[in-house]
N, C-alpha and C positions, 0 to 999 in steps of 0.2 A: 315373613315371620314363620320360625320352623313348626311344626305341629308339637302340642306338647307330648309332654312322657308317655309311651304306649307300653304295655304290660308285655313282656319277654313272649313272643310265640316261636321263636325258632332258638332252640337251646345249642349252647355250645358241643354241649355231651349231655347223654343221658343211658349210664351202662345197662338201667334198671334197666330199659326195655328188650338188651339182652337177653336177660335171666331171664324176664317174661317170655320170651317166643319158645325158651325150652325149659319150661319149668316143668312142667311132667318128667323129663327126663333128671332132670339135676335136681326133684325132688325123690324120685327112684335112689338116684344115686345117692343122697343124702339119707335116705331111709335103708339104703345097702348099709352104710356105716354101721348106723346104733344099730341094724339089727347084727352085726358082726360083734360092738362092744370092744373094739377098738381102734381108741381115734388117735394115738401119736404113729408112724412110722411105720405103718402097717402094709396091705395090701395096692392099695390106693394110690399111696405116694410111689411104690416099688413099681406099679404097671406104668403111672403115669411118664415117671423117668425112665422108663423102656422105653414110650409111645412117644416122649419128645424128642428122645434120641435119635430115637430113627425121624423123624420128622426132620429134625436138623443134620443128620448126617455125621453125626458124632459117634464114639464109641461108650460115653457117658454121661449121663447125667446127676444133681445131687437139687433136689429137691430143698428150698430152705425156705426162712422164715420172711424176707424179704428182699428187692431187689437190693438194696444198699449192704447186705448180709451177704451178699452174692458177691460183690465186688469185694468187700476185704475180705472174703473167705476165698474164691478166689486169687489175688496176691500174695496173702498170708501162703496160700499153701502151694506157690511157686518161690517162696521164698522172700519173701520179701520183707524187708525186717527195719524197724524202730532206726532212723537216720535215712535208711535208703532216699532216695528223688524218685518219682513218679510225674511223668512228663503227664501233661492232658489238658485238652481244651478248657475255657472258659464260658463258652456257650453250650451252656450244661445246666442241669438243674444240680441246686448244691450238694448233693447225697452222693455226686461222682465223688466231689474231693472230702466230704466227708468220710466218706468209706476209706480213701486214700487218709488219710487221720488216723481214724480210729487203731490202725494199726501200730500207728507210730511213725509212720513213712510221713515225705513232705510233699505235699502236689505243686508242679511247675506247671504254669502255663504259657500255653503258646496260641498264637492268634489263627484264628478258621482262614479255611483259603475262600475269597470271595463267593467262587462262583458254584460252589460244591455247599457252603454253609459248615465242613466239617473239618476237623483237624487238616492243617497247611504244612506238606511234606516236609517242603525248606525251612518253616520254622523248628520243626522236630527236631528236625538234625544240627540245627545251630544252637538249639538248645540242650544240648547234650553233652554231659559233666563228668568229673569222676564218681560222683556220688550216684547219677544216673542206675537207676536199679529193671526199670519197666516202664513200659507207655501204655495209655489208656485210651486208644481212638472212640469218640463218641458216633455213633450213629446217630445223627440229630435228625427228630422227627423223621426216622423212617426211612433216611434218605444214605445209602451204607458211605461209608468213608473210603480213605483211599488204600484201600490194604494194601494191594501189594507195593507200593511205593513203600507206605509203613513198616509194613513187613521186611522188607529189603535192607531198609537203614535199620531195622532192631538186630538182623540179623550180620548187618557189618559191627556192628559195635555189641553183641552178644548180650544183648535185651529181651527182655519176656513181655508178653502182648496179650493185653489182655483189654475184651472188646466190651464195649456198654452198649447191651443191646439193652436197652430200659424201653427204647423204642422201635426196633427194629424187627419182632416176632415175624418171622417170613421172609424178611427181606436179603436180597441178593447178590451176589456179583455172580456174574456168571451161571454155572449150573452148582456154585455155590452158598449155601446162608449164612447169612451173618450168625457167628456162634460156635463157626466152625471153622474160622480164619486167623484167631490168634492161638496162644498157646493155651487158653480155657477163656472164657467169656461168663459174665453177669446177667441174667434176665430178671424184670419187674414184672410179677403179675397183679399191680395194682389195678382196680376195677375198670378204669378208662383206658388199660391197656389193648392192642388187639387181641389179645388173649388174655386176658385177664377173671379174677377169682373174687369171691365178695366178700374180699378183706384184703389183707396182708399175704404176700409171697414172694418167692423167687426162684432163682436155681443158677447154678453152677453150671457149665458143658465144658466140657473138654476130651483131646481124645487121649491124653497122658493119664494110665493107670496109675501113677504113683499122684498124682495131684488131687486124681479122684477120692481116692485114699484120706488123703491129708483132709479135702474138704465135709467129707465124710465124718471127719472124727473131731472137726473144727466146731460141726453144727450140731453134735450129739455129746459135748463133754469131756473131748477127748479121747472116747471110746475105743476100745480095739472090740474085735466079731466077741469077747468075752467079757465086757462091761468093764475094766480096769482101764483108768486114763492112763494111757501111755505119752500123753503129751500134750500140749496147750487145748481149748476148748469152751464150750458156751451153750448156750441153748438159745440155737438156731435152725428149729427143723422145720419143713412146709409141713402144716397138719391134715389128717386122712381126708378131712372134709370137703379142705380147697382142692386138696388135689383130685377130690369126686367131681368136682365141680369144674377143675380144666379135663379131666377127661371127658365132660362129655361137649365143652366147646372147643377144644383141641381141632377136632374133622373139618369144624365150618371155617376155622383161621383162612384156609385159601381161599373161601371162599367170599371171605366180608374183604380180604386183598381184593380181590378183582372186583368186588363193590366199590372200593375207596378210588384203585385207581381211574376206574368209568368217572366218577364224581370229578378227579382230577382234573381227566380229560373235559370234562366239562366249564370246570371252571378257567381253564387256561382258552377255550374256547369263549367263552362269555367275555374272560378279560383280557384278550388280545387287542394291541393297539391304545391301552389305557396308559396313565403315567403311575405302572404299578410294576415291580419287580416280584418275578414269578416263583415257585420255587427251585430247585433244579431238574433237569429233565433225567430221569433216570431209570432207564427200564426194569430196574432191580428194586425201587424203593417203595414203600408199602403205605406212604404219609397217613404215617401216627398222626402228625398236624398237618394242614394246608399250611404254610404260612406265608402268607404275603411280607414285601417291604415296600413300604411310601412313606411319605412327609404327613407333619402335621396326624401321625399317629391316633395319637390318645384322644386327638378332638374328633377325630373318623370312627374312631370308636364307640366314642359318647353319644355323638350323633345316630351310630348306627343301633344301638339300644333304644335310644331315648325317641328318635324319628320313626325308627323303623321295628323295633322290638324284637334285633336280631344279638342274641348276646355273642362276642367272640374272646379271645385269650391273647394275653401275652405271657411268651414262653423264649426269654426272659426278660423281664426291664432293665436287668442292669447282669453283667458278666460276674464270675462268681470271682473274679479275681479284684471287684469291687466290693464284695463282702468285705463288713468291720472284721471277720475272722479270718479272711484270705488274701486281706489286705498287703499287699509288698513295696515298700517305697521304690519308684523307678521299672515299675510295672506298667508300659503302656502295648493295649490290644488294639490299634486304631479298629479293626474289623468288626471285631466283639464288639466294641462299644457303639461303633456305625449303628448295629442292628440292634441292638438292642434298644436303642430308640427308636426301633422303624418298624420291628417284625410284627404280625399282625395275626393270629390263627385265628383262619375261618373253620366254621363249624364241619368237619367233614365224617365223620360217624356216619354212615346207610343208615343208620335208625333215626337219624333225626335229621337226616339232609336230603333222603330220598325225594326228587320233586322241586325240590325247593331250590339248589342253583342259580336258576334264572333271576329269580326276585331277588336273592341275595347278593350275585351281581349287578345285579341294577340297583339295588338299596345303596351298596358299596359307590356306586358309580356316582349317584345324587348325594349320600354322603364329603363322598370328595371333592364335588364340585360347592356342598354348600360350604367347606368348612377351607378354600383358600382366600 
């Protein structure tokens, strides 16, 4: 007989305890603001899109209101217009093809290549149309995609690429970041991200001045430097506060990296030998998620809350090309939909997992065995 219900002690996430460890600082900075007295567009957001850009290795950055505002501002201002296709993964959280929407554009999807979890090169390319306008490689949980293959095929058929780094903050190919690989790219600094702000944000990168331009004037109104709309626009800007608030966790980003990836390495040590699929091995990847793949999912899950009071995530149950809204008759992702019954995020945050590895592999372990 299993134990009954035991009360949550190992959290999935918990950003709060971020803010906690530097709240002296990111209450300074938040008392820099109102003692300036101004919070849209100001100072704040200007250094911070310096201090990302250079981080990323870009020549620009646009500060905006949130990652999904990132992406079709982003697209929007490479062109990409009401009819266009937009190729991109399914193993996505829905706000990729949402953003691909809003615009007017239609999102295609193509299936993850198994062993990578992220956009499947050969599918890109067989799915590629007259209508075909740009692709969207997802960095899924952290783990960068296949750029230059991507890249390769956008640039034989004269495609614009643009990256969803919604999870990617840091992460790598080479002596490259993600951000700095397509022709502009998307960031999310929702609160659970590795970088992340205590609310809503985002931002644009790219190193094309004219795109920079466009998104600039996307997320302020249509603005030109003399407040007259010269062209389409919204109100879509990151405000001065959040942006106080990633400059002063900005510095630590590589530094909670090399925390995540230690944990990684830990738990691919614990669960070696298990009948558990790992996630990919990546020397560039930063895991936003851990995610495991096994059988009999949701009841390892349940167990491992309810036995053990370990909460975890799934990211995602169902592929987004199984949404009522993205639904397409004769749409099959065999991949996508494999995992999506199978993926599993273990908790991996340093603030709430430091320590703790072991028992939550072993929890996982008893879990699995009580639940075939």
């Amino acid at each position: 007989m299993r134990p009954q219900k035991k009360p949550v002690r190992i959290q999935r996430a918990n950003p709060g305890r971020v803010f906690d460890q530097h709240r002296t600082e990111i209450n300074a900075a938040i008392a820099r603001v109102f003692g300036r007295g101004r919070f849209i567009l100001d100072e704040e957001v200007a250094r911070f899109e310096a201090e990302f850009a250079r981080y990323l290795g870009v020549r620009h950055v646009i500060g905006v209101s949130s990652g999904t505002q990132a992406l079709a501002f982003a697209l929007a201002a490479l062109g990409i217009e009401p009819g266009d296709e937009v190729i991109t993964v399914s193993m996505t959280f829905a706000a990729t093809a949402i953003a691909i929407e809003s615009i007017g554009a239609r999102p295609v999807f193509v299936d993850i290549d198994v062993a990578t979890r992220c956009m499947d090169p050969c599918a890109l390319e067989a799915a590629i149309g007259s209508a075909t306008a740009a692709i969207v490689p997802v960095h899924l949980h952290g783990i960068p995609a296949q750029m230059d293959a991507i890249s390769a095929i956008a640039q034989r058929h004269g495609l614009a690429v643009v990256e969803d780094c919604a999870q990617s903050h840091g992460a790598a190919i080479g002596l490259h970041r993600t951000g700095s690989l397509g022709h502009a790219a998307a960031f999310s600094f929702y609160p659970t991200k590795i970088l992340g702000c205590a609310g809503d944000g985002g931002a644009v990168s790219t190193n094309d001045a004219a795109v920079a331009t466009r998104a600039r004037r996307l997320r302020h109104y249509g603005f030109d430097e003399s407040g007259i709309s010269v062209g389409p626009g919204t109100n879509g800007r990151l405000d001065e506060i959040q942006a106080a608030i990633l400059r002063v966790l900005l510095p630590r980003v590589d530094q909670r990296i090399e925390q995540r990836r230690k944990l990684a390495t830990q738990y691919r040590s614990e669960l070696a030998g298990t009948p558990i699929d790992l996630p990919p091995v990546d020397d560039g990847a930063v895991y936003h998620q851990f995610a495991i793949a096994l059988e009999a999912r949701d009841a390892v899950r349940a167990d491992l809350l309810n036995a053990h009071g370990i909460d975890t995530g799934i990211h995602y149950p169902r592929g987004v090309h199984q949404h009522p809204q993205f639904a397409r008759a004769g749409v099959s992702l065999p991949f996508t939909e494999r995992l999506g019954h199978q993926l599993l995020s273990l908790p991996i945050e340093p603030e709430v997992v430091e320590g703790h590895v072991s028992d939550i592999s072993q929890a996982l372990n008893e879990s699995i065995t009580a639940c075939r």
